[in-house]
DRENDO-1510 file (C-alpha; in Angstrom, 1 decimal, always signed):
<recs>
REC; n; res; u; v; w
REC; 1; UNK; +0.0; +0.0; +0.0 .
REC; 2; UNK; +1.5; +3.6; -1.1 .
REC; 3; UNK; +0.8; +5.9; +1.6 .
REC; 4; UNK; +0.1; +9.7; +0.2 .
REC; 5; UNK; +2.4; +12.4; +0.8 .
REC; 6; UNK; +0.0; +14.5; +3.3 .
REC; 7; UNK; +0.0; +11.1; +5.6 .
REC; 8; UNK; +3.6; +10.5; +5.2 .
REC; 9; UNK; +4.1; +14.0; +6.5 .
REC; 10; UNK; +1.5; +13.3; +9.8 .
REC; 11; UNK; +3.8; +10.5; +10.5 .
REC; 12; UNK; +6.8; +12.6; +10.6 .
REC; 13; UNK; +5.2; +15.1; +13.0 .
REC; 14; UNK; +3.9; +12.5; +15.4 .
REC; 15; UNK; +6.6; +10.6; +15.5 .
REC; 16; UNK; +9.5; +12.9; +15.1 .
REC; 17; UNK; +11.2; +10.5; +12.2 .
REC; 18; UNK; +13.0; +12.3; +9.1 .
REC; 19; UNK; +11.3; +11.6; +5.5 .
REC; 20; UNK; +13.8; +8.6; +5.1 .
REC; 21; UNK; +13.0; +7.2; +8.4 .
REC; 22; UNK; +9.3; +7.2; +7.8 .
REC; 23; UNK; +9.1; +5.7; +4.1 .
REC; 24; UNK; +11.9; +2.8; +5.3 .
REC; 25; UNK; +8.9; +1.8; +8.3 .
REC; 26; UNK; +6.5; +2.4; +6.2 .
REC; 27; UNK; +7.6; -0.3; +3.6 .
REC; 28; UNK; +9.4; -2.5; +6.4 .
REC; 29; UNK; +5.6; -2.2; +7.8 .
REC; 30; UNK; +4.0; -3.6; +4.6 .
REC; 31; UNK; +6.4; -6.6; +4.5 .
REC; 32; UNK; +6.6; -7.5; +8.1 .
REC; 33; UNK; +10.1; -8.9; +7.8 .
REC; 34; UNK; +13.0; -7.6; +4.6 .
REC; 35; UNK; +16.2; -6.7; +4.1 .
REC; 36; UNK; +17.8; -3.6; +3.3 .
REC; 37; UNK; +18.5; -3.8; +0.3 .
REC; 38; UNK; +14.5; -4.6; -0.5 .
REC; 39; UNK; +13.5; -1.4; +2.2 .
REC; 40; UNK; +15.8; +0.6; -0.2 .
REC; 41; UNK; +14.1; -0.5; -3.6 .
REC; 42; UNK; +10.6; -0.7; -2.0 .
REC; 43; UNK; +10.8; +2.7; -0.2 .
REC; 44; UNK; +13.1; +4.7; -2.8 .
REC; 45; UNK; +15.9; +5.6; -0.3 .
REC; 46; UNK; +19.5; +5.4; -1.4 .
REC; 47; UNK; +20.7; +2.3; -0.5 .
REC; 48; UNK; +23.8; +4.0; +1.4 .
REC; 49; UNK; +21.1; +6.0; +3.6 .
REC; 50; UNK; +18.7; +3.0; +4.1 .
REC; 51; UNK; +21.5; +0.9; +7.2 .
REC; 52; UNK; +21.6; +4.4; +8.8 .
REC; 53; UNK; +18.2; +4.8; +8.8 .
REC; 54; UNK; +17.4; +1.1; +10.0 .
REC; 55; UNK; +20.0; +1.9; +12.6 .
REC; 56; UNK; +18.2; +5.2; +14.3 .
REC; 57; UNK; +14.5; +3.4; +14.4 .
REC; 58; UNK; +15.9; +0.4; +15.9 .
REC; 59; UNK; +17.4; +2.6; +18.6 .
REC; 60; UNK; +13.6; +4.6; +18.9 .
REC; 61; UNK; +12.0; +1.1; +18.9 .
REC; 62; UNK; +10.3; +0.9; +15.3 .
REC; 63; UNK; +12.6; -2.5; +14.3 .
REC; 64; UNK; +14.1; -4.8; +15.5 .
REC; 65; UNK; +17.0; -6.8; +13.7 .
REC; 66; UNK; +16.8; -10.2; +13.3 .
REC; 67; UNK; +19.6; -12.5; +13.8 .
REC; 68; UNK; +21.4; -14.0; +11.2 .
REC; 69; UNK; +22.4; -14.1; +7.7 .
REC; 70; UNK; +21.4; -11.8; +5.9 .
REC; 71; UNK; +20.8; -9.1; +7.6 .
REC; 72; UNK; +16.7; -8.7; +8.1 .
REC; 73; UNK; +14.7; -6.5; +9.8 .
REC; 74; UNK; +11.5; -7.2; +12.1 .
REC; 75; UNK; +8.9; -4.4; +11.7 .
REC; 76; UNK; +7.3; -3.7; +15.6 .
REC; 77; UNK; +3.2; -3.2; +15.5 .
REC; 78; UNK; +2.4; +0.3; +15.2 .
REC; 79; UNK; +0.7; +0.2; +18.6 .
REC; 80; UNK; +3.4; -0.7; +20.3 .
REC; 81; UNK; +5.6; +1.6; +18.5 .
REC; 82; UNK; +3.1; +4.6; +20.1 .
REC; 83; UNK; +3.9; +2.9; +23.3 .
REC; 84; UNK; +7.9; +3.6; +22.9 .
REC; 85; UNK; +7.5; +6.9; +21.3 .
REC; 86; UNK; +5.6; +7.7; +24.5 .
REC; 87; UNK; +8.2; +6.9; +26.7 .
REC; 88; UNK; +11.0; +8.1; +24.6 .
REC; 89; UNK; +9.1; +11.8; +24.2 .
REC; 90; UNK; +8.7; +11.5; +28.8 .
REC; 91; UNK; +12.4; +10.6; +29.3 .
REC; 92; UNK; +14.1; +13.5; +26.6 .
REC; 93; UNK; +11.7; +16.2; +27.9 .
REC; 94; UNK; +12.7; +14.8; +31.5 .
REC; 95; UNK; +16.0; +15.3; +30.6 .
REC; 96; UNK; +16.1; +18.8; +29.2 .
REC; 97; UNK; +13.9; +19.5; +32.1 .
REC; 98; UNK; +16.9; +18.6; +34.7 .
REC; 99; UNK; +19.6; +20.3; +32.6 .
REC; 100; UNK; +17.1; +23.7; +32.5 .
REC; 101; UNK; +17.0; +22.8; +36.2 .
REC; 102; UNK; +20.8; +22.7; +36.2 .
REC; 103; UNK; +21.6; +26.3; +34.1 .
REC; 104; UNK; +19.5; +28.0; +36.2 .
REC; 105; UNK; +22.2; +28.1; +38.4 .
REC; 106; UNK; +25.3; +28.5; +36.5 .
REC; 107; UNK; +27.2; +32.1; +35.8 .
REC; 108; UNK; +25.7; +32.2; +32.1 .
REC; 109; UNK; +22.4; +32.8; +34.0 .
REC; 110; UNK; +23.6; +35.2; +36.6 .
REC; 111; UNK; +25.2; +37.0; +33.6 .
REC; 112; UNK; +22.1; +37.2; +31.4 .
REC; 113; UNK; +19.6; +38.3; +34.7 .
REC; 114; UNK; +22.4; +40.8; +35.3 .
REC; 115; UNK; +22.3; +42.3; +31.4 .
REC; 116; UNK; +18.3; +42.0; +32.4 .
REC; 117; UNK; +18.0; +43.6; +35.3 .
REC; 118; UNK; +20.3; +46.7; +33.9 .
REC; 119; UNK; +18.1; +47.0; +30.9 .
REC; 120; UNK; +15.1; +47.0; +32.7 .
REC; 121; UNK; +16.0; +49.7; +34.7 .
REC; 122; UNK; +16.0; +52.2; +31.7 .
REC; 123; UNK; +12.4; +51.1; +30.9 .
REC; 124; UNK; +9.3; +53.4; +32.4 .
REC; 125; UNK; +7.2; +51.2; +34.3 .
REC; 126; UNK; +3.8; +52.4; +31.7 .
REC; 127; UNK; +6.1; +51.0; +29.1 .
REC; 128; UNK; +6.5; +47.3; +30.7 .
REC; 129; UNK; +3.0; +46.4; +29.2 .
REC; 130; UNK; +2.5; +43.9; +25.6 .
REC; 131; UNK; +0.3; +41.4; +24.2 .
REC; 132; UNK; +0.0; +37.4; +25.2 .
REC; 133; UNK; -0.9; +35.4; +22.2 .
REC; 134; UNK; -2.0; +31.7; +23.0 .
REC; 135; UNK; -3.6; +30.4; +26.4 .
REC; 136; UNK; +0.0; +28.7; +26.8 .
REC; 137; UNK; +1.7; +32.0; +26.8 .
REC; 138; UNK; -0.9; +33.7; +28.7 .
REC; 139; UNK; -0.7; +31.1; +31.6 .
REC; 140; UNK; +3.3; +30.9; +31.5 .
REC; 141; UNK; +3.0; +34.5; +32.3 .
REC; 142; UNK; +0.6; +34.6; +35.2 .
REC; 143; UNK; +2.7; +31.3; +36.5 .
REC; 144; UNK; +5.4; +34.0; +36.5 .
REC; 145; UNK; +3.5; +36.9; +37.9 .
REC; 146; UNK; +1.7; +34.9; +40.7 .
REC; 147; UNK; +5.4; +33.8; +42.2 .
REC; 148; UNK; +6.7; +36.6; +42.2 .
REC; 149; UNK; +3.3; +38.4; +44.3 .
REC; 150; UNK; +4.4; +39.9; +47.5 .
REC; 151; UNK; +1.3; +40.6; +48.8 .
REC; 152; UNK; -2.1; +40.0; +46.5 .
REC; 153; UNK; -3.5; +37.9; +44.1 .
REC; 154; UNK; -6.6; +38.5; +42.7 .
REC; 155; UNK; -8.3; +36.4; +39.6 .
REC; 156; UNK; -11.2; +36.8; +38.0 .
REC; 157; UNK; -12.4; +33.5; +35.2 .
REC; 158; UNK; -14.9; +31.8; +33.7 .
REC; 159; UNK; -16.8; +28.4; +34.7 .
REC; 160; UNK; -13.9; +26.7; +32.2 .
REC; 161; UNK; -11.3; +29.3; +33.4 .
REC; 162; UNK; -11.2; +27.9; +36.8 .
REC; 163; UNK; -11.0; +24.1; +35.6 .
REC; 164; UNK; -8.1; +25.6; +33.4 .
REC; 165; UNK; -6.2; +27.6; +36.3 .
REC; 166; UNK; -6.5; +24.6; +38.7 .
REC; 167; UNK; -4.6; +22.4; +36.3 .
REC; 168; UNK; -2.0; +24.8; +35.0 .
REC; 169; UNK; -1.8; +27.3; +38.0 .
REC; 170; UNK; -2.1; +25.3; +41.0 .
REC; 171; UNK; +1.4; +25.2; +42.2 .
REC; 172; UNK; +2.0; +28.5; +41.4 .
REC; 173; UNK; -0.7; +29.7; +43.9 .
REC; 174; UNK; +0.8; +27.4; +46.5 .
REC; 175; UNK; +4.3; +29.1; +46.1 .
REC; 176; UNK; +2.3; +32.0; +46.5 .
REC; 177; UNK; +0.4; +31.0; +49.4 .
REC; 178; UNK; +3.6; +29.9; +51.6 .
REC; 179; UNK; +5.1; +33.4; +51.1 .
REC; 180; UNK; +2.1; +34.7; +52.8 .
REC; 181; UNK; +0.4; +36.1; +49.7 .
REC; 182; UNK; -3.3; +36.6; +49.6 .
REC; 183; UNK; -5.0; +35.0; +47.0 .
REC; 184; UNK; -8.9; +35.7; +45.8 .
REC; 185; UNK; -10.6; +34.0; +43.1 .
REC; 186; UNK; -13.5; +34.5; +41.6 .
REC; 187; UNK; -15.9; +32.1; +39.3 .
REC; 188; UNK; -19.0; +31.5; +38.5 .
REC; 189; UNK; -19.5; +27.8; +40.7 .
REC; 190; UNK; -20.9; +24.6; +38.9 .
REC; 191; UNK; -21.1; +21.2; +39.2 .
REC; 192; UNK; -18.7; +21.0; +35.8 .
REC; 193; UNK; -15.7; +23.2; +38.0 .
REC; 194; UNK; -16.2; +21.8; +41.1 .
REC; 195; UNK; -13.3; +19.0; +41.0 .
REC; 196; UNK; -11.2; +22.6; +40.6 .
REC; 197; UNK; -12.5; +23.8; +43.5 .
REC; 198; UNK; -11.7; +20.6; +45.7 .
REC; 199; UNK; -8.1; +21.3; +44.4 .
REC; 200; UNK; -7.7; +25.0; +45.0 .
REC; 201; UNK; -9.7; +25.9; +48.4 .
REC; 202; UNK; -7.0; +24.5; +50.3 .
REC; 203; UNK; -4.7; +27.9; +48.8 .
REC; 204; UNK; -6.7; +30.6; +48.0 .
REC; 205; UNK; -10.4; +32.0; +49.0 .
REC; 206; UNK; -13.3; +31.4; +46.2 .
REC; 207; UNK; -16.3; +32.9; +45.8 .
REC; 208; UNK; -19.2; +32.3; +43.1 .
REC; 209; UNK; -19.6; +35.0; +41.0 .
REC; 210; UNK; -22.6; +35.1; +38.6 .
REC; 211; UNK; -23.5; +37.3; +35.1 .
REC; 212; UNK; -20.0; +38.5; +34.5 .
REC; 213; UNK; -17.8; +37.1; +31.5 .
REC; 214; UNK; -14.7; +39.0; +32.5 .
REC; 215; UNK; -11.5; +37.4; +32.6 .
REC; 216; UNK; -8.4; +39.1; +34.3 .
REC; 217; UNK; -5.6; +38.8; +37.2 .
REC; 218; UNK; -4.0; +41.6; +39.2 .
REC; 219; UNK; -1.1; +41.0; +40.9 .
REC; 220; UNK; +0.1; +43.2; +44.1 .
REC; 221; UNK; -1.7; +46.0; +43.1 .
REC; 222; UNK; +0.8; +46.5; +40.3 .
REC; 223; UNK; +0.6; +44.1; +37.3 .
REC; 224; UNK; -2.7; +43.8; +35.7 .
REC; 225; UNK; -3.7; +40.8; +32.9 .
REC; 226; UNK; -6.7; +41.0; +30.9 .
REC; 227; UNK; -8.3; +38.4; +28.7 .
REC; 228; UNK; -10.0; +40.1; +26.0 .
REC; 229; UNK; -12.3; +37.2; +24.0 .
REC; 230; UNK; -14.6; +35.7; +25.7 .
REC; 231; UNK; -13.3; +31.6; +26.1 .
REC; 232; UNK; -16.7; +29.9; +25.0 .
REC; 233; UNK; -15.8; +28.0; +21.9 .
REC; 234; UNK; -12.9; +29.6; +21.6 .
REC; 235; UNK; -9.6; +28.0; +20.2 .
REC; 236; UNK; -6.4; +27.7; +23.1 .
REC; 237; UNK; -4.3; +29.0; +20.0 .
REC; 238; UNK; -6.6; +32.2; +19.8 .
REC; 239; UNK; -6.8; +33.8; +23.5 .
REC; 240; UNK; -5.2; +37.3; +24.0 .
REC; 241; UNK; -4.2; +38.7; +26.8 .
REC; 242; UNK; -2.8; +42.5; +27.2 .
REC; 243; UNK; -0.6; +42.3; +30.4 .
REC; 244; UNK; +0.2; +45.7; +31.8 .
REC; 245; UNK; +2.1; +47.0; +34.3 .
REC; 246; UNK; +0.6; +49.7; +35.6 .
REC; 247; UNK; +0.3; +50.6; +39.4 .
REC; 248; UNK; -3.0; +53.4; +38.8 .
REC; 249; UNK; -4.9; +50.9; +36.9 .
REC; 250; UNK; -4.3; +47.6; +38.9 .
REC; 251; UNK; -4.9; +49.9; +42.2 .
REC; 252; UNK; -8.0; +51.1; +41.0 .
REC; 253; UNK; -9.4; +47.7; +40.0 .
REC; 254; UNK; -8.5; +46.0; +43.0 .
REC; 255; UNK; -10.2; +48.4; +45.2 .
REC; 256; UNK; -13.1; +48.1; +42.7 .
REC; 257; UNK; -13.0; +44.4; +42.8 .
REC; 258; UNK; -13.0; +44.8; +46.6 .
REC; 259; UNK; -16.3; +46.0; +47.1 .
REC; 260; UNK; -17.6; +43.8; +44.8 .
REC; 261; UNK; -16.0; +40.8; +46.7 .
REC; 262; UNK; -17.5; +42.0; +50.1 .
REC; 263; UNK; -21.0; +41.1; +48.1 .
REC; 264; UNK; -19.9; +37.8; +47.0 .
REC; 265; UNK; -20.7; +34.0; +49.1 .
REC; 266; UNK; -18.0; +31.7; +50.7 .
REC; 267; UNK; -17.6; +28.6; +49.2 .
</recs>
């Protein structure tokens, strides 16, 4: 079976293989059992290519070499194949996750918050202020803002929202919470967000708010992050958020938030 170009190209995405490396399994996968010099004639690779290729996805797990002469090659089933890639995908991001671990530490670092911190000092605070694009981006920067807070955190998010923020923010408000920091959150309460609740009451104060489709986060007063799109059917890829840091503003709608909070019941 001759697999079209736009599927050939999935496979390399989901699997992370090279063109070569995904027409060789491809044709090993349509044989069950070959050699390499059939995987080269069947799949169209150079035949000087096709051992170095059957070398790097027996090492990811997509063949396995059989024993003796010549020189054949077991395809693995595709299913099992997802299995390894799995693991393989865990153990490399595991990895780079240890050696970030490891730089944040080392003089390069040090040098680079230095050059940072001496830049930013040139910068008017009105000026520190941009747009987020993507609900990964937005959330990497309220992690950010939320363990740095000194004082105050205050959140304001939709039914979804605080499903969202108890997955991706948790920890973050814990940090937060061990420094002392006061944290408010505000959402309207269902049955579909209560599992979030369960998670999150423990570190910060909810309260159910009804009728308002706002979604923002000010933190210490100072920093202020504002969803504009409203979230309902709304693609991760698409959410905006207009971060600014701007001590006025944030002031003003904490203390406006405030009174609206008084108003608001315990959960």
């Amino acid at each position: 079976m001759v697999l079209k170009d736009e599927m050939l190209a999935r496979l390399r995405r989901t699997f992370d293989l090279n063109l070569y490396e995904v027409k060789i399994w491809v044709a090993l996968l349509s044989r069950g059992i070959s050699t390499a010099g059939e995987l080269s004639t069947m799949a169209g690779v150079p035949r000087s290519r096709t051992y170095d290729v059957l070398e790097s996805l027996e090492r990811k797990g997509f063949v396995v070499m059989k024993l003796g002469k010549p020189i054949q090659y077991i395809a693995v089933s595709p299913k099992d194949v997802v299995e390894r890639a799995k693991k393989n995908v865990k153990e490399s991001a595991d990895s780079k996750v240890k050696n970030l671990d490891k730089v944040k530490s080392t003089d390069m670092i040090k040098t680079l918050e230095t050059l940072y911190q001496k830049g930013i000092n040139f910068i008017e605070p009105s000026e520190l202020s941009g747009a987020l694009k993507g609900r990964n981006n937005i959330y990497s920067h309220l992690e950010s803002l939320i363990k740095g807070a000194k004082r105050s955190v205050v959140l304001v998010t939709s039914e979804d929202g605080l499903t969202r923020k108890a997955d991706s923010l948790k920890s973050a408000i814990e940090h937060a919470k061990k420094k002392g920091v006061s944290v408010k959150i505000a959402a309207p309460l269902t049955n579909a967000n209560s599992e979030a609740v369960k998670k999150l009451k423990s570190v910060a104060d909810i309260r159910n708010i009804k009728n308002m489709d706002a979604r923002f986060a000010v933190i210490d007063g100072k920093h202020s992050v504002f969803m504009v799109l409203n979230d309902k059917d709304l693609h991760p890829n698409y959410d905006v958020g207009i971060w600014m840091n701007s001590q006025p503003i944030s002031t003003a709608l904490t203390h406006m938030f405030g009174r609206v909070w008084e108003g608001l019941p315990k959960k």
